[in-house]
C-alpha positions, -999 to +999 in steps of 0.1 A: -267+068+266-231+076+251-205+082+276-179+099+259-157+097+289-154+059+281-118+041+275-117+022+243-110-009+259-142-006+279-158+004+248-146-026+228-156-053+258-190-035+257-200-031+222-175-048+197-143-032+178-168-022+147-181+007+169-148+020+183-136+055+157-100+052+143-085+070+170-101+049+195-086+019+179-051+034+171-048+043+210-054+007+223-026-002+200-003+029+211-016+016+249+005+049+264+013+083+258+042+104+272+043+128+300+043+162+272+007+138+251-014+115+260-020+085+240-053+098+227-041+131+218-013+113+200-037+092+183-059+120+173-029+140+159-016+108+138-060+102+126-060+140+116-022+151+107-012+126+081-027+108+051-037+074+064-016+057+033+014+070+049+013+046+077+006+018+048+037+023+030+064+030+053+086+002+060+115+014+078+111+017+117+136+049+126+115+069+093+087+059+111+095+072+145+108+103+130+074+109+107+052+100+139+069+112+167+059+082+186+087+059+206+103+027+192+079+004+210+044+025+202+062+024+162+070-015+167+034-022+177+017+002+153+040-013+120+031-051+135-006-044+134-007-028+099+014-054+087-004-081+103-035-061+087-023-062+053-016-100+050-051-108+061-066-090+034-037-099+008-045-139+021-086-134+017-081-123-017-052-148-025-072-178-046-078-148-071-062-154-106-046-133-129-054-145-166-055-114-184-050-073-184-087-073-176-086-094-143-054-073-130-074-041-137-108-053-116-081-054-081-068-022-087-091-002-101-105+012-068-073+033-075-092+057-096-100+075-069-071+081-051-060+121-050-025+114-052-003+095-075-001+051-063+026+029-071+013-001-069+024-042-071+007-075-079+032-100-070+021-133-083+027-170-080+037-200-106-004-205-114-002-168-117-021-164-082-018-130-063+003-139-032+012-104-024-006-068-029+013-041-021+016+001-020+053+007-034+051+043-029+033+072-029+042+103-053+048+107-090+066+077-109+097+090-115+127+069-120+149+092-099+131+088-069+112+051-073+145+026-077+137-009-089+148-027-054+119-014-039+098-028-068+113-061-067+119-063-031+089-077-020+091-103-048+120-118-038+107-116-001+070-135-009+088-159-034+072-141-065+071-158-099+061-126-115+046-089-109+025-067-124+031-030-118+004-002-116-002+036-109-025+059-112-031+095-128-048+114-106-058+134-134-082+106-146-061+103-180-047+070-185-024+079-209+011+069-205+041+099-204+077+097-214+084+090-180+056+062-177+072+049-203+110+053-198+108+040-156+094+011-174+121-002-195+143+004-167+121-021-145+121-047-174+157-046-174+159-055-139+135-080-143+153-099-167+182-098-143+167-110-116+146-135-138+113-120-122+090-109-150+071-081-153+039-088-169+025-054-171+021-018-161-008-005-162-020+031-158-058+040-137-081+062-153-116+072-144-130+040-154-105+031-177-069+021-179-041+018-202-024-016-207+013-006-215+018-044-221-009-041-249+004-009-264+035-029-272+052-010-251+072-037-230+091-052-262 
């Protein structure tokens, strides 16, 4: 029989991680709550107040706190063990090649099925390997808002050779807009600077994409 009364740790001795729920596993990494929450009520209100890709993408540790409302060593743990989480599946899937617009749009087309709007970036090596795979941002691509450091960040910090860039339309319409279009030339500016190409954007549909690349729309 169940005993709901159970503490994830016993849980996880007694019948594996694969059986603990999401809050069950985010409070053994929380360990402790405050005096005004406990750490399964916290863990419960992070599971059920915030879109799970929230705690993907952000990178800086005082934002994180703030959006949370969990202390500096809870957020230090919590960023260590999605981070550490992120390279393990970025490193199973590292072998993969990148030869064409068709083999970039088989990783990231899962992203037709995202609600929201994904920035997302393929960071590849000299033999055009993905060595990094990451969430940029999430919101509309809008060149005010998305500045090409954060792009090109993470390719300077894996060692990069090149990037592809992708989002998708929520709408299921692959089709690029002005902006699409104009935050693009912006990019390839700064990738000429810092001598980082960009191979690509592409755009996710509902089980389709547009190559911007191909439209001839990176010259």
């Amino acid at each position: 029989m169940e005993d709901y009364n159970e503490k994830p740790r016993e849980k996880l001795k007694r019948l594996g991680p694969q059986f603990l729920e999401d809050h069950e596993l985010l409070a053994i990494i929380l360990s402790k709550g405050t005096t005004a929450e406990s750490v399964f009520d916290q863990a419960k209100r992070i599971m059920m107040g915030y879109d799970r890709e929230e705690l993907i993408v952000e990178k800086d540790l005082n934002r994180f706190r703030s959006s949370f409302k969990i202390g500096f060593v809870q957020s230090c743990s919590l960023m260590a063990a999605i981070e550490l989480g992120k390279r393990f599946f970025v490193k199973k899937q590292g072998t993969k090649k990148i030869l064409g617009t068709d083999d970039a749009y088989e990783l990231l087309r899962n992203m037709q099925h995202l609600t929201k709007e994904y920035v997302r970036g393929l960071y590849l090596n000299s033999r055009r390997q993905v060595i990094h795979d990451e969430i940029i941002s999430i919101g509309s691509l809008d060149g005010n808002i998305l500045h090409p450091r954060e792009i090109f960040r993470p390719a300077v910090d894996y060692g990069a050779a090149a990037l592809i860039l992708a989002h998708n339309h929520p709408s299921g319409d692959p089709t690029p807009s002005s902006s699409d279009i104009a935050v693009t030339k912006k990019l390839l500016e700064a990738s000429k600077i810092l001598q980082i190409p960009l191979l690509d954007h592409l755009i996710i549909g509902e089980n389709s994409y547009t190559s911007l690349n191909k439209k001839g729309l990176m010259a």
